[in-house]
C-alpha positions as CSV (number, residue, x, y, z in Angstrom):
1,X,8.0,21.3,12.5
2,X,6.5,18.3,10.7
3,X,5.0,16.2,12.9
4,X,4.8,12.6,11.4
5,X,2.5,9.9,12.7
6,X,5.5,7.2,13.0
7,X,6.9,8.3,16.0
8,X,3.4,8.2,18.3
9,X,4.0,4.5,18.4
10,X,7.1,2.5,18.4
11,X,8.0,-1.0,19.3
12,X,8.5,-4.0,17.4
13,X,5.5,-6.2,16.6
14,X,5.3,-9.7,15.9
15,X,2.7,-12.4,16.7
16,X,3.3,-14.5,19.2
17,X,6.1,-13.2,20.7
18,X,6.8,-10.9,23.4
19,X,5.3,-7.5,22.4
20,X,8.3,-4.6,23.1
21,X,6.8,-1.3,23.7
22,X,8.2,2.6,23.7
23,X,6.2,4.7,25.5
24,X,2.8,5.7,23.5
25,X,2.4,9.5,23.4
26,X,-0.7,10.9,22.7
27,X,-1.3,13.1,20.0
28,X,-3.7,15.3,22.0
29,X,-1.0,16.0,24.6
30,X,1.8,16.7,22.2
31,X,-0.5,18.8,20.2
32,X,-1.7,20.6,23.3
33,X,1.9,20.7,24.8
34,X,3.4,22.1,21.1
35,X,0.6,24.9,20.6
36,X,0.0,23.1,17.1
37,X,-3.5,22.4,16.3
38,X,-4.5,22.0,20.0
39,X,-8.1,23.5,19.6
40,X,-8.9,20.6,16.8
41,X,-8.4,18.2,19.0
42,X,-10.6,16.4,21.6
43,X,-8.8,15.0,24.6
44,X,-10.4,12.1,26.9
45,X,-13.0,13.7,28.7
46,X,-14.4,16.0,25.8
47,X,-15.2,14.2,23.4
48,X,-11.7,11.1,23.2
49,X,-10.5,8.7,24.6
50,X,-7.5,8.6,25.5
51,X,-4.2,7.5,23.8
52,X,-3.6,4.0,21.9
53,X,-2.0,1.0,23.1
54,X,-1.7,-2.2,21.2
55,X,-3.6,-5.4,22.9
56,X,-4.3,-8.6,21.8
57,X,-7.6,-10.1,20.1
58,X,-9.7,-11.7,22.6
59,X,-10.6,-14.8,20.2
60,X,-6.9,-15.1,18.9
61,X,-4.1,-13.9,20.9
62,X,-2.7,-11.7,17.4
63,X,-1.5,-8.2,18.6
64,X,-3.2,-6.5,15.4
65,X,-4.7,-3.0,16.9
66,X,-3.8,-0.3,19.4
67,X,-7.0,0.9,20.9
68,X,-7.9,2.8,24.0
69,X,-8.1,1.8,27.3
70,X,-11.3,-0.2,28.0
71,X,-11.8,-1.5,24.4
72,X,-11.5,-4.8,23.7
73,X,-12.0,-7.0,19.8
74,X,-12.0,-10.0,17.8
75,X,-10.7,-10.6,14.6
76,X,-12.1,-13.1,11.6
77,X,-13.3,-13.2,8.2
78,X,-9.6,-13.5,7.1
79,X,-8.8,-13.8,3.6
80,X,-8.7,-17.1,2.0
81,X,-10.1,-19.0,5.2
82,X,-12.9,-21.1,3.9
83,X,-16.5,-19.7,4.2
84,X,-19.8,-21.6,5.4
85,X,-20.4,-21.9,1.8
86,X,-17.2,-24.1,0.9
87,X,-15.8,-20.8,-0.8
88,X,-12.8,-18.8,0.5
89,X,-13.0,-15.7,1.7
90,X,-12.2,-12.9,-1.0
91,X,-9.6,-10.8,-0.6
92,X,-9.6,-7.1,-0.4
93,X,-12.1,-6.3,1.9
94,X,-13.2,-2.6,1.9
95,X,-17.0,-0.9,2.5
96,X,-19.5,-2.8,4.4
97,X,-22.4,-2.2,6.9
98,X,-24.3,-4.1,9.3
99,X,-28.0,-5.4,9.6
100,X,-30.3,-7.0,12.2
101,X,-32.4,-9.2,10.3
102,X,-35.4,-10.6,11.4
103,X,-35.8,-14.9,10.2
104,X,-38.7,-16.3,9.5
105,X,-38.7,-17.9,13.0
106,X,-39.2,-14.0,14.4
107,X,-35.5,-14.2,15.8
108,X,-33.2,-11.5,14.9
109,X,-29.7,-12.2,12.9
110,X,-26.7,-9.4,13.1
111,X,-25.5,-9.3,9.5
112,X,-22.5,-7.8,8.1
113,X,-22.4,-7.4,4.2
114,X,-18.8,-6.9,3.1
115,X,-17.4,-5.7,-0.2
116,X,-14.4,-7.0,-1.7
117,X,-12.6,-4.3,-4.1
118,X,-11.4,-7.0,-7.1
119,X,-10.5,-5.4,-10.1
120,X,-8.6,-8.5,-12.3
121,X,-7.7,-6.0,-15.1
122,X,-8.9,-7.8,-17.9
123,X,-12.3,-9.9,-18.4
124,X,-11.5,-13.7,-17.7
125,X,-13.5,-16.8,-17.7
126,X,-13.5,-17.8,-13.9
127,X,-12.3,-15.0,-12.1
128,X,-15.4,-14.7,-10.0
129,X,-15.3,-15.2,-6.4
130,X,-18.8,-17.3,-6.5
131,X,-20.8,-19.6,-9.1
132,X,-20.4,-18.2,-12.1
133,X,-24.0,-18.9,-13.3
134,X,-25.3,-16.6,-10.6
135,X,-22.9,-14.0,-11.7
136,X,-23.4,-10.6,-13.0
137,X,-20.5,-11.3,-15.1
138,X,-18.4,-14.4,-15.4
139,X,-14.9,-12.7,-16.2
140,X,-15.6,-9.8,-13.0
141,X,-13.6,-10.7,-9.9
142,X,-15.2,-8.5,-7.3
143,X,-18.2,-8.4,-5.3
144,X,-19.4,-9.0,-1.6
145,X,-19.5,-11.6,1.0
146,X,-22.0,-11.7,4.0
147,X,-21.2,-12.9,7.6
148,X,-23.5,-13.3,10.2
149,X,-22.3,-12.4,14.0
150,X,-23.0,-13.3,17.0
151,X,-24.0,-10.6,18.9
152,X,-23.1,-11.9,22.1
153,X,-19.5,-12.9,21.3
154,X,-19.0,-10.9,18.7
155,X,-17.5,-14.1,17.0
156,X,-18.6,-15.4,13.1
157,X,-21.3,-17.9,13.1
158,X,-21.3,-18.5,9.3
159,X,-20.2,-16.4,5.9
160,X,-21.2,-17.1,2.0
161,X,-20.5,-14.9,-1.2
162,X,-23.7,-12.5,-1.7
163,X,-23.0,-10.9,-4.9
164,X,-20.4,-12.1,-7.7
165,X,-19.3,-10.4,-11.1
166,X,-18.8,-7.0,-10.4
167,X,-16.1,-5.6,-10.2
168,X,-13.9,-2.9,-7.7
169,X,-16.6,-2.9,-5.0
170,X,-14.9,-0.2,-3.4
171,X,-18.2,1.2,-0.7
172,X,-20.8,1.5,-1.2
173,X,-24.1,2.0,2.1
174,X,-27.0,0.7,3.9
175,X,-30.7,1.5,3.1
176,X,-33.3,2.0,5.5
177,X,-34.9,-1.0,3.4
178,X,-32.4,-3.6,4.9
179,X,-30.1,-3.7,1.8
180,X,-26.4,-3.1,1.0
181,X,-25.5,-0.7,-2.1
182,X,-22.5,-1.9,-3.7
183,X,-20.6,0.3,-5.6
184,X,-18.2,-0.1,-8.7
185,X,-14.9,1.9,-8.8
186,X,-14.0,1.4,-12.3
187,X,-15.9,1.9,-15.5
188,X,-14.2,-1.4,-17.6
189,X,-16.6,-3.1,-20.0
190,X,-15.8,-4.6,-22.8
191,X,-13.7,-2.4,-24.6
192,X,-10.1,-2.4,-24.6
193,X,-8.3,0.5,-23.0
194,X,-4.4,1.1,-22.1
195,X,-3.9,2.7,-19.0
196,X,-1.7,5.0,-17.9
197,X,1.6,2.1,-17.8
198,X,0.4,1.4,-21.2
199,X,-1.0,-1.9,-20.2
200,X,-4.2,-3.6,-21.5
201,X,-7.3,-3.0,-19.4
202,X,-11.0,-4.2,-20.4
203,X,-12.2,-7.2,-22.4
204,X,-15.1,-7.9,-19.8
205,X,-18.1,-9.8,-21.2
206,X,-20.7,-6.6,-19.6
207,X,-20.1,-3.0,-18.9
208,X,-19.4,-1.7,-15.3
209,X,-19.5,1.1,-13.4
210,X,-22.8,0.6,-11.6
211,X,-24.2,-0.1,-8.1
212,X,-25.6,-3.0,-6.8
213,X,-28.2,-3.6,-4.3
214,X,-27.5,-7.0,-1.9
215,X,-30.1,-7.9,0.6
216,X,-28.6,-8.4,4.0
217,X,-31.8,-10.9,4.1
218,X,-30.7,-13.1,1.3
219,X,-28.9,-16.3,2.7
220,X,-26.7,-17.3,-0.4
221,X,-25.8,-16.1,-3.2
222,X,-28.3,-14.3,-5.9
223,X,-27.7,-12.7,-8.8
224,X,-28.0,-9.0,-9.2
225,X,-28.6,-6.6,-11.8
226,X,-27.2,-3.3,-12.3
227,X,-29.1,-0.1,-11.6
228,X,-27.6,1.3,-14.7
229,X,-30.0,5.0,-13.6
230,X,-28.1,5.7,-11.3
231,X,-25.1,6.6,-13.2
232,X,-21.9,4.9,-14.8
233,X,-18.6,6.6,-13.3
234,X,-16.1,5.8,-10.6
235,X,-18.4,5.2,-8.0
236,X,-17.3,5.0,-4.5
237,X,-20.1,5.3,-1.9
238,X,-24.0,6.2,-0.9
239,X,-26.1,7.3,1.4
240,X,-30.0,7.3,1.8
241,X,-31.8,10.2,3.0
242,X,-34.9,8.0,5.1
243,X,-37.1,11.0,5.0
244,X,-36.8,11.5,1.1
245,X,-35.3,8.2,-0.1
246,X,-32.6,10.3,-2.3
247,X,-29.7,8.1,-2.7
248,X,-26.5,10.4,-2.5
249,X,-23.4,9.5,-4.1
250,X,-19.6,9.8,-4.3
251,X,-17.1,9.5,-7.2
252,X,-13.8,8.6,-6.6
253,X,-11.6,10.7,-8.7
254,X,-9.6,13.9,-8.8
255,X,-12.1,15.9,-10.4
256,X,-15.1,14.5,-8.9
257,X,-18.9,15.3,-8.4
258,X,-21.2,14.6,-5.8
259,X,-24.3,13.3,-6.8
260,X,-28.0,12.3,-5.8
261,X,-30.4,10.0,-7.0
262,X,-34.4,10.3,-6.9
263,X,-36.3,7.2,-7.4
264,X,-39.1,7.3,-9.3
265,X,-40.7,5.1,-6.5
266,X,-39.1,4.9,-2.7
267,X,-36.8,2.1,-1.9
268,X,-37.3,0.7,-5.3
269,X,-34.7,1.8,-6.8
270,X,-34.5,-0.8,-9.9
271,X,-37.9,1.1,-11.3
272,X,-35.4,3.9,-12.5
273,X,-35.2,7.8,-11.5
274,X,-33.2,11.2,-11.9
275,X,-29.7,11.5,-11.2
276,X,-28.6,15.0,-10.5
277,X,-25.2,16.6,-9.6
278,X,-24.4,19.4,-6.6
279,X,-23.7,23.2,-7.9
280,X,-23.3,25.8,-5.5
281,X,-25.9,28.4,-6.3
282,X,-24.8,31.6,-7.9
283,X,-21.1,29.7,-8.2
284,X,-21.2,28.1,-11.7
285,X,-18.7,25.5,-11.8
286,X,-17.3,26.4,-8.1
287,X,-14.2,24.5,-7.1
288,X,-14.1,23.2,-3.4
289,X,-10.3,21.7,-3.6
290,X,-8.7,24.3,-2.1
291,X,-9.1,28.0,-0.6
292,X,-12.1,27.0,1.5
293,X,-12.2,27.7,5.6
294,X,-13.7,25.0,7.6
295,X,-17.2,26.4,8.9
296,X,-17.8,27.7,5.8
297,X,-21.4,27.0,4.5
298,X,-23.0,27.4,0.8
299,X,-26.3,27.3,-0.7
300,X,-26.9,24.6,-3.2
301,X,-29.1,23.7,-6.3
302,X,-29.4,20.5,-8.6
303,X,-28.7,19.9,-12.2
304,X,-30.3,17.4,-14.2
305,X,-27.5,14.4,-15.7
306,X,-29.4,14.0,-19.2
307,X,-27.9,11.2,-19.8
308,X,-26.4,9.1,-16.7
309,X,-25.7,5.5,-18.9
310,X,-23.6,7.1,-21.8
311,X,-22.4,5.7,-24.2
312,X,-19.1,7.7,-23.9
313,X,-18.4,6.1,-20.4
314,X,-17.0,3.0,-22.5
315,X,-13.6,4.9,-22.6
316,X,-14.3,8.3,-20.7
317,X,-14.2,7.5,-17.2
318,X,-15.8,11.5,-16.3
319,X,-18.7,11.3,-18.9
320,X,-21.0,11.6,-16.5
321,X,-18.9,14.1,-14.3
322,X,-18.4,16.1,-18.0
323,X,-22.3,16.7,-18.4
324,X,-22.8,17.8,-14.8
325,X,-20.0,20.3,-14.9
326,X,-21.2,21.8,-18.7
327,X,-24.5,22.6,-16.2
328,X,-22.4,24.6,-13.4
329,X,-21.7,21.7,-11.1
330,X,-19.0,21.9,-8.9
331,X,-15.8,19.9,-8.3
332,X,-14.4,18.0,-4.9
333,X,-11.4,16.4,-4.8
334,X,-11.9,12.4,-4.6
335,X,-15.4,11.5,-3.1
336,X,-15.0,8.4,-1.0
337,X,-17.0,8.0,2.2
338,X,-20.7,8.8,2.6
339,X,-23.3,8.4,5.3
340,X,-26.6,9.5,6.5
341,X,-27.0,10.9,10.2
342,X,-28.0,13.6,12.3
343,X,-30.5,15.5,9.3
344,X,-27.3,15.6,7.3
345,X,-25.3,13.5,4.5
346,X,-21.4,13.5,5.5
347,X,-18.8,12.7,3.1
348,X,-14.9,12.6,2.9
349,X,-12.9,14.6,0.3
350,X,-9.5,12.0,0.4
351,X,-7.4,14.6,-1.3
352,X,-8.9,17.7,-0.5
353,X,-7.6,20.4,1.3
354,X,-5.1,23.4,1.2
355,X,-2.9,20.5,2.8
356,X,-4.2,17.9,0.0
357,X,-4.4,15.7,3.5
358,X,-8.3,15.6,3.3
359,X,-11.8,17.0,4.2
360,X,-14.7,16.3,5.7
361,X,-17.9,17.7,4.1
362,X,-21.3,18.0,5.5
363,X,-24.9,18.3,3.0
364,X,-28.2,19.3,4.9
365,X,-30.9,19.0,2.9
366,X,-33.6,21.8,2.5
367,X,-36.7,21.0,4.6
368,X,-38.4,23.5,2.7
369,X,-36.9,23.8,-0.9
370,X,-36.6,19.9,-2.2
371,X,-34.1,20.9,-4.6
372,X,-32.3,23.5,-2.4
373,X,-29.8,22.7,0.6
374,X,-26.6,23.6,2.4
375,X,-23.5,22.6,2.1
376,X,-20.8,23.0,4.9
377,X,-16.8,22.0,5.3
378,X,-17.7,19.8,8.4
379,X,-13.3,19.4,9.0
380,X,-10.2,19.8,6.8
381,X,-6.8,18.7,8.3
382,X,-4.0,21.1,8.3
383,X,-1.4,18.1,8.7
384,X,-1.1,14.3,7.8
385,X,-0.4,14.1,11.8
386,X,-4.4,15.1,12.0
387,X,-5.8,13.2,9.9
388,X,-4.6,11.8,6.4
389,X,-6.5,10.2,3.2
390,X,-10.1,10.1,5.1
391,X,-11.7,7.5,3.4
392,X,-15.1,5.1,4.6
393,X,-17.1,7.1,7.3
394,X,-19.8,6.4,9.9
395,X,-22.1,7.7,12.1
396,X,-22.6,6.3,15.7
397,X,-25.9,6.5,17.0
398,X,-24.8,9.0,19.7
399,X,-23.9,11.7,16.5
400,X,-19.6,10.9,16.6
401,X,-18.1,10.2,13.0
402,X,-15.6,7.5,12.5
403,X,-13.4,8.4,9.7
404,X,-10.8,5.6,8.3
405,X,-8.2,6.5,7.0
406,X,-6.3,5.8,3.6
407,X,-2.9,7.3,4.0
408,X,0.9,6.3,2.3
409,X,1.8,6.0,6.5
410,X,0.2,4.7,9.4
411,X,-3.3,4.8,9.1
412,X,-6.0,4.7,12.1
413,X,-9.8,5.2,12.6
414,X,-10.1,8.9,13.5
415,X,-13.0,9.9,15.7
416,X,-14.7,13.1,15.0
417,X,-17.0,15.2,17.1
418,X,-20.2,16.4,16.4
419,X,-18.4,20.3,16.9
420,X,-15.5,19.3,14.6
421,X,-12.7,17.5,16.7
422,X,-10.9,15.1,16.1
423,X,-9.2,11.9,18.1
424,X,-7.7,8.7,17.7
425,X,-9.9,5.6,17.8
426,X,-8.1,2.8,16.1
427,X,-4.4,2.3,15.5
428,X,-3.3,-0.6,12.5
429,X,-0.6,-2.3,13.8
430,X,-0.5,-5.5,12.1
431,X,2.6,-7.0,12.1
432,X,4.2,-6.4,8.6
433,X,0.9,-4.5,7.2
434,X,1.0,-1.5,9.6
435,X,2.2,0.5,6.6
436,X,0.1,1.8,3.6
437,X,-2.3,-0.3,4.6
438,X,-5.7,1.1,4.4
439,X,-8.6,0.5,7.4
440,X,-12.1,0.6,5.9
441,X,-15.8,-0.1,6.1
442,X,-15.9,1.5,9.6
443,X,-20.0,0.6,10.2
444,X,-21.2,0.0,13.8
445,X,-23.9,-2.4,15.0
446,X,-27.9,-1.7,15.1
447,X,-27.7,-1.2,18.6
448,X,-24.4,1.0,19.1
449,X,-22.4,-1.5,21.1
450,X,-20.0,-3.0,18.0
451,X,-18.1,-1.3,15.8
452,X,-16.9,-3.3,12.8
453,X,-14.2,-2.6,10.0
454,X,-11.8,-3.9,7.7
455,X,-7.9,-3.6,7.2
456,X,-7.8,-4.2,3.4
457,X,-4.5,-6.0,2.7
458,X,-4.2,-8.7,4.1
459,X,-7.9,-9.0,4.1
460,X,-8.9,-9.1,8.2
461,X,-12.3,-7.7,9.3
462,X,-12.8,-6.7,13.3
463,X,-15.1,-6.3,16.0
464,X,-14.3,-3.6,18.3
465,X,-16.3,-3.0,21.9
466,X,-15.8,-1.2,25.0
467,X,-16.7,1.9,27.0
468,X,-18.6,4.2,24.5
469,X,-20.4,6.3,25.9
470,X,-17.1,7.7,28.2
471,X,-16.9,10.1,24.4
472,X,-18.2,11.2,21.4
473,X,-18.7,8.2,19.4
């Protein structure tokens, strides 16, 4: 039997009223109890938490999330409330990451740099979210915003736009340098392209398709040029290697490679570099979609992207993809979340799977062989009840993954163990948006004790504390 995710919680929602609650059953019991999927899972004690109720925020009173026992957050950075620098807040917030930066005082700031997934379509004159003469490109509408936290109360001290004129800033990830990457989901420029509705897309005054490097030092905003080297595709996240300074990246479509960058220099990565794609050695062209068993590990080598600006990208959104591929690269299944921990890169696979409900994927680099490696299927879920869409992904410091989830249904944070279980973290259940809304830009704080994330529509960003060390994240 099916299981779907609808009837774990039940109750009607609204804000400010009385909150009326059906029992909350806990997917690790029913699992447990049902036979299905039981040894995937990771029950309070071993790893979760515990099952989900909904609670209040503690700086509003708005019943938004259902959370485990012990945890408590706030809520802020809403869309369109007005920011420290008379700008309102951007809609569609998605990737971010947080930053203790150090002021010229010698006191320490906790910084949050948030992107804000835009994509108006077609190039217009004021569509960006900030001044327009510090833009990248006046007729872009995406781009990031910064806030700055207290760490105490977990509460917003002050917020300003930190990057206008790009566009679709899906993810994106930190650096060990103190800097957001920004990534563009979309490869619009300037030409004029029908989609698949037949409508117009294009007519931007520059080409995108780049990242963007924001630093979480900078106190307004500053204009920012692409870093054109590392490739022009359907970007969707990085992750830095510290040891090496290799920037890894996703793409974000059905037929997707998985990508890494060498800078000619480390940590500057605006002095250019190589951009290479993943093939599994002795596997030319080796699809991972399908037919693979979690566990399973592969050897991997590099191939060189000749040319990773082309031309071709104007109107062919896998001309970079294309060229890796004619090498014996191999294929995932929409590349969205990437991050750096444990030795390892992890990244999600949205649409990957037997299932099509997702996978989890796990790069260790060779400590020997620079351009050598393993590749691993960390977790693939057997049923959208397990896990659905996996989308942005962290690390904690104490080596659990938070995968958020981008599902048609309810969508929650899903923790994951370092052995490959899974639990509930986070529940959406804001009141007319609990639906097919996505949660993103799961990142936690410097020192462990915050974790922060979006819900992209309507546009709400949250602090989330409580008893973490009692499991795996």
């Amino acid at each position: 039997m099916k299981l779907e995710r609808r009837h774990f919680l039940a109750g009607a929602m609204s804000v400010g009223a009385a909150v009326a609650l059906q029992r909350i059953v806990s997917r690790s019991n029913l699992f447990a109890s049902s036979g299905n999927f039981a040894d995937l899972i990771a029950p309070k004690g071993a790893g979760g938490y515990g099952s989900l109720t909904p609670i209040a925020a503690k700086n509003t009173g708005e019943t938004l999330l259902a959370l485990p026992e012990g945890f408590q957050y706030n809520v802020f950075g809403k869309t369109g409330d007005k920011m420290a620098d008379g700008n309102k807040t951007p809609r569609a917030h998605d990737g971010m990451a947080a930053f203790n930066v150090k002021l010229k005082n010698g006191q320490t700031e906790l910084r949050v740099v948030r992107n804000h997934e835009i994509n108006n379509g077609i190039g217009q004159e004021g569509a960006t979210i900030g001044d327009a003469k510090k833009s990248y490109d006046p007729t872009a509408g995406g781009g990031t915003s910064t806030l700055v936290i207290d760490p105490k109360t977990r509460e917003l001290k002050r917020d300003f736009v930190s990057l206008s004129g790009s566009l679709h800033n899906c993810a994106g990830g930190p650096t060990p340098w103190g800097s957001w990457i920004t990534c563009e989901e979309t490869i619009f420029g300037p030409a004029k392209l029908k989609d698949s509705t037949g409508r117009e897309r294009g007519g931007f005054a520059k080409n995108h398709g780049y990242c963007f490097e924001v630093s979480a030092a900078n106190d307004e905003l500053k204009e920012s040029q692409p870093l054109t080297a590392m490739g022009r595709f359907v970007h969707e996240a990085i992750a830095v290697d510290p040891r090496t300074g290799y920037v890894y990246e996703t793409e974000d479509r059905g037929s997707a490679g998985f990508y890494r960058f060498v800078p000619n220099k480390k940590s500057k990565l605006a002095e250019g570099g190589r951009l290479q794609m993943l093939a599994v050695k002795d596997k030319p062209k080796f699809d991972t979609r399908t037919g693979q068993k979690q566990g399973q590990s592969y050897e991997v080598v590099w191939v060189d992207i000749a040319d990773p600006d082309p031309a071709a990208a104007n109107t062919d959104e896998l001309a970079v993809y294309k060229q890796g591929i004619e090498r014996g690269a191999a294929t995932f299944a929409r590349l969205e979340g990437c991050w750096y921990g444990q030795g390892s890169i992890f990244f999600t696979a949205t649409s990957g799977g037997d299932k099509r409900k997702g996978q989890v994927w796990k790069y260790t680099p060779s400590n020997k062989n620079k351009d050598g490696g393993l590749l691993t299927l960390f977790f693939e879920s057997p049923d959208a009840a397990v896990m659905e869409g996996p989308d942005n992904l962290c690390i904690s410091p104490r080596g659990g993954l938070a995968v958020c989830e981008d599902g048609p249904g309810e969508n929650f944070i899903r923790g994951l163990t370092p052995d490959g279980r899974i639990f509930d973290l986070v529940k959406n259940v804001v009141p007319n948006f609990d639906t097919g809304k996505e949660i993103a830009g799961a990142t936690f704080s410097p020192d462990g004790k915050t974790l922060f994330f979006n819900i992209q529509t309507p546009g709400l960003t949250f602090a989330v504390w409580g008893p973490w060390e009692q499991g795996a994240l």
